[in-house]
C-alpha positions in Angstrom: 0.0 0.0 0.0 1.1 3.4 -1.1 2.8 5.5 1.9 1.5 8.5 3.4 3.6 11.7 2.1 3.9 14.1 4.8 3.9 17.4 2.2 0.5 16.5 0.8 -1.0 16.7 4.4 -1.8 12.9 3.8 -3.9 10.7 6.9 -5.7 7.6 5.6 -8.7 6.2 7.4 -9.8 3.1 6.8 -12.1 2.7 9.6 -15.7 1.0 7.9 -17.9 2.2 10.2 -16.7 6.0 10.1 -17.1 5.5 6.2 -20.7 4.5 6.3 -21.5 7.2 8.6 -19.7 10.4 5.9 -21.8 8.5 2.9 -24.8 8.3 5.1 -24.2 12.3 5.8 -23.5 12.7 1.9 -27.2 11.0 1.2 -26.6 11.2 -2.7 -28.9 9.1 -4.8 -27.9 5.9 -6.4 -26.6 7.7 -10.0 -25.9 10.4 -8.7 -22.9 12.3 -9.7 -20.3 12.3 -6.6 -16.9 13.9 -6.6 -14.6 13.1 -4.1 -11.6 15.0 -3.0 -8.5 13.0 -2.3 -9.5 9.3 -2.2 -6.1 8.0 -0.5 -6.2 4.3 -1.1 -9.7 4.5 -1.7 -11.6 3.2 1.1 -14.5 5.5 1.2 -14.4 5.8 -2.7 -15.5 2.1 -2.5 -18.2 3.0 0.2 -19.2 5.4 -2.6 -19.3 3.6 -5.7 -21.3 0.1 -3.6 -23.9 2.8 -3.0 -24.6 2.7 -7.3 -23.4 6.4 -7.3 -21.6 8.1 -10.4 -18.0 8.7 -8.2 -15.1 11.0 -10.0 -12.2 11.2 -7.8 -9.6 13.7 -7.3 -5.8 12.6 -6.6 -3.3 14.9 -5.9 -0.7 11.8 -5.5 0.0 10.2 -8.9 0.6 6.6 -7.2 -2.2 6.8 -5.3 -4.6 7.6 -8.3 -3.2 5.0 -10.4 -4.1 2.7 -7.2 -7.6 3.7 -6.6 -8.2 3.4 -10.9 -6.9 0.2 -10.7 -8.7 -1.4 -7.7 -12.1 0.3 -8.5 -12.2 0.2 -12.3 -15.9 1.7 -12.3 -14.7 5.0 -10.8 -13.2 8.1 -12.8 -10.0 9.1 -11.2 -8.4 12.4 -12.4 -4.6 12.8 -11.2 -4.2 16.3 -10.5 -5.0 19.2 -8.1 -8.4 19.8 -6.8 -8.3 23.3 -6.6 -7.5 23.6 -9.9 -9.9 21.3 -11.4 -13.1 22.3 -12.8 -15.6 19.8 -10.4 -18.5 19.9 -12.3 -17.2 19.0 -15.8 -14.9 16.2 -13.8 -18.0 15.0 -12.2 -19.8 14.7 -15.9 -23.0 16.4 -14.4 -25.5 18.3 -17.0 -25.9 21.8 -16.5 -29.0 21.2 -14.7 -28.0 18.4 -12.2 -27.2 18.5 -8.8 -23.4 17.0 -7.8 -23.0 15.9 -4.4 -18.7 16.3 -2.9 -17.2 14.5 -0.4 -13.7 14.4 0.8 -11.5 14.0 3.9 -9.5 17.1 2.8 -5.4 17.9 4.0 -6.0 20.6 6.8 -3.4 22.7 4.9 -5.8 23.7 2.1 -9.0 23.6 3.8 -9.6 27.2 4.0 -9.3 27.3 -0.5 -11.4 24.0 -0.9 -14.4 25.3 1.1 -13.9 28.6 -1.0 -13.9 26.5 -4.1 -17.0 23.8 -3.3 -19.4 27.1 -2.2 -18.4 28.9 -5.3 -21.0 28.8 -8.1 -23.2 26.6 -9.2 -22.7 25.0 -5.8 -23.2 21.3 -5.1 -26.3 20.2 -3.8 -24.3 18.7 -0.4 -20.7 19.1 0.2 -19.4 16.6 3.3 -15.8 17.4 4.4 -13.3 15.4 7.4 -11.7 18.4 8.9 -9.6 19.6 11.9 -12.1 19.6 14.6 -11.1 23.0 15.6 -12.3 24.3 12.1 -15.3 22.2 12.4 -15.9 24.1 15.4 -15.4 26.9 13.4 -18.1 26.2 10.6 -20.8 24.8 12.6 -20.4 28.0 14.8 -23.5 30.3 16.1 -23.6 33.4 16.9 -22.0 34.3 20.6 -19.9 31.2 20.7 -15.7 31.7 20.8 -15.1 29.7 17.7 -18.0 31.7 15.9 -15.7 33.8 13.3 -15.4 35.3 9.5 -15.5 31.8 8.3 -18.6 31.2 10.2 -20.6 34.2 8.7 -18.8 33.3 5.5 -20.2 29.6 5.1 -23.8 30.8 6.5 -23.9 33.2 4.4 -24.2 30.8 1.5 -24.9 27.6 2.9 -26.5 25.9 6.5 -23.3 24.2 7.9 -23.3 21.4 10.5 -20.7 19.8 12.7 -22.0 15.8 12.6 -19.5 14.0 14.4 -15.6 14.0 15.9 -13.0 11.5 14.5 -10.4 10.8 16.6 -6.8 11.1 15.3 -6.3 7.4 16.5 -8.4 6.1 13.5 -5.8 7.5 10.9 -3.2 6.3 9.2 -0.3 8.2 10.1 -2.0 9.6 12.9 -2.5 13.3 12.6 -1.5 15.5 16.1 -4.8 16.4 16.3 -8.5 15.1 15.8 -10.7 15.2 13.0 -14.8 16.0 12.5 -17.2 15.7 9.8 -19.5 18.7 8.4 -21.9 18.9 6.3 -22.8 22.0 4.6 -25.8 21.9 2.1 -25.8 25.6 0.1 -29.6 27.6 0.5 -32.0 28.3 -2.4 -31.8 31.9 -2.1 -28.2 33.3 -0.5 -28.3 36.0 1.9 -25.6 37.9 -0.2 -25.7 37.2 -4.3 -22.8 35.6 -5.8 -21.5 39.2 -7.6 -21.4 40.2 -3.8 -19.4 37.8 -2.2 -15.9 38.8 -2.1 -16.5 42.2 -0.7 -18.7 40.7 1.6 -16.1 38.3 3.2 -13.8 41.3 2.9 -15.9 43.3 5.4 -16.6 40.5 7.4 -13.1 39.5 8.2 -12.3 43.3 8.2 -14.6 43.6 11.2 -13.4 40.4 12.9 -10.1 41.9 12.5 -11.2 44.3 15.3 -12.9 41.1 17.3 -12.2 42.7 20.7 -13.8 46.1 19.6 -17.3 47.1 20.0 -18.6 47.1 16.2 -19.6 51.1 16.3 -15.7 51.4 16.7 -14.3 48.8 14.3 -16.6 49.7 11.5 -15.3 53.6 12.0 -12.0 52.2 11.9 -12.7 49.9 8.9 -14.2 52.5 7.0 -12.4 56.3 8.1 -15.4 57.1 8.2 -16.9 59.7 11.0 -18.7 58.7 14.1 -22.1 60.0 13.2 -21.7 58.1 9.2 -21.3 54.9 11.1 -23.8 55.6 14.1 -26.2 56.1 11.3 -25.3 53.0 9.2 -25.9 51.0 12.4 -29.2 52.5 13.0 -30.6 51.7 10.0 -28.9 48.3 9.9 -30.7 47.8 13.4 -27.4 46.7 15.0 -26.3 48.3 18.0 -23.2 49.9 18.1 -22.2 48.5 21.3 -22.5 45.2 20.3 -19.3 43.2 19.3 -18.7 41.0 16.2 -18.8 38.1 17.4 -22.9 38.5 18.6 -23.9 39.5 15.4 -26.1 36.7 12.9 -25.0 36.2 9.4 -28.4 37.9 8.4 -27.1 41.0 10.6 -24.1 41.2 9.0 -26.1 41.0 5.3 -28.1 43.6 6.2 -25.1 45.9 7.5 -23.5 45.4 3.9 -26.3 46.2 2.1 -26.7 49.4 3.9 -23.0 50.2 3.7 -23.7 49.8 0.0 -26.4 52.3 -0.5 -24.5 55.1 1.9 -20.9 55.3 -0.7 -19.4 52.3 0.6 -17.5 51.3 -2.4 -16.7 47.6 -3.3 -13.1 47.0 -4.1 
């Protein structure tokens, strides 16, 4: 069996029961079209393809994609880079169908693969294994301490959900920390459109960048603007000024941005 290599942030888990549970989460359709982000040795690409669903896979590691083609001859592996792979025409969906992604993704791109399976047309469910501190992170509400940019980010877009923790034991090599799955199935109708989103995050993790700030005062120093610009902005935003970051709901934070918009704001 292939080795693990360290630089591609590799941990294999071969643990059937665990694997049962992620496609359970996942919940595609038998014919479904499934993409799956770095299948290792291809344990929970098997889980996938028993289940009668259309599975592409994505392999970073030339070896192991040449492994998992070879052992599961029914499955479409693709050697290459996720993030630079277009998912929906590797997944051979029609414009009009609904693809489902799954992965247990390296921790050291997890922050550019979540920006990548939210980015439009988004899947119908996306199930990721993550660090369990940024599964904290996504599954976040409002007034929590892990409840962050990324939080208001993914909600924005999507309802996000921390299922259940992996331990580190049930990898192969065994990662320093522990693991969780999330599941995060993308709305109907976004609380910021898709032409939005990038100034959006920009203000969001501008104002988390003031975290320990009441918002009245980070958004003044976000924006130079004066006092009495911003005290007006939050008033007809219906946030208090005194209020910090961290308490404030995706929708609040939607709302803020739309009124920043219509008082000069300018998106950059």
């Amino acid at each position: 069996m292939a080795r693990a290599r360290k630089r591609l942030g590799q941990h294999f888990l071969h643990h059937r029961a665990i694997l049962e549970r992620i496609a359970d989460a996942l919940d595609a359709p038998p014919g479904a079209p499934v993409l799956e982000v770095g299948p290792g040795h291809g344990a929970l690409t098997r889980v996938l393809a028993e289940r009668g669903t259309r599975v592409t896979a994505i392999e970073k590691d030339r070896e192991l994609a040449a492994l998992v083609e070879k052992m599961l001859p029914q499955v479409r592996v693709i050697a290459g880079d996720a993030l630079e792979v277009d998912w929906r025409a590797a997944a051979w969906a029609d414009p009009d169908e609904a693809i489902f992604v799954v992965g247990n993704i390296p921790y050291n791109i997890t922050s550019p693969l979540l920006a990548k399976a939210l980015a439009p047309p988004r899947p119908e469910r996306i199930v990721f294994l993550v660090q369990e501190e940024v599964a904290d992170r996504i599954g976040a509400l409002p007034g929590g301490a892990s409840y962050g940019a990324l939080s208001v980010g993914i909600r924005s877009v999507a309802r996000a959900e921390k299922l259940f923790r992996v331990p580190a034991g049930a990898f192969h090599p065994r990662p320093k920390v522990d693991s969780a799955v999330v599941r995060i199935s993308p709305i109907r109708e976004p609380l910021i459109g898709d032409q939005d989103l990038e100034s959006f995050r920009r203000l969001v993790v501008g104002l988390f960048g003031f975290r320990r700030k009441q918002l009245g005062r980070g958004l003044r120093e976000f924006t130079s603007w004066s006092p009495e610009r911003v005290g007006t902005v939050l008033d007809r935003a219906g946030i208090p000024a005194s209020v910090r970051p961290e308490t404030v709901a995706p929708e609040g934070f939607a709302e803020l941005y739309r009124v920043l918009i219509d008082a000069g704001w300018r998106r950059q």
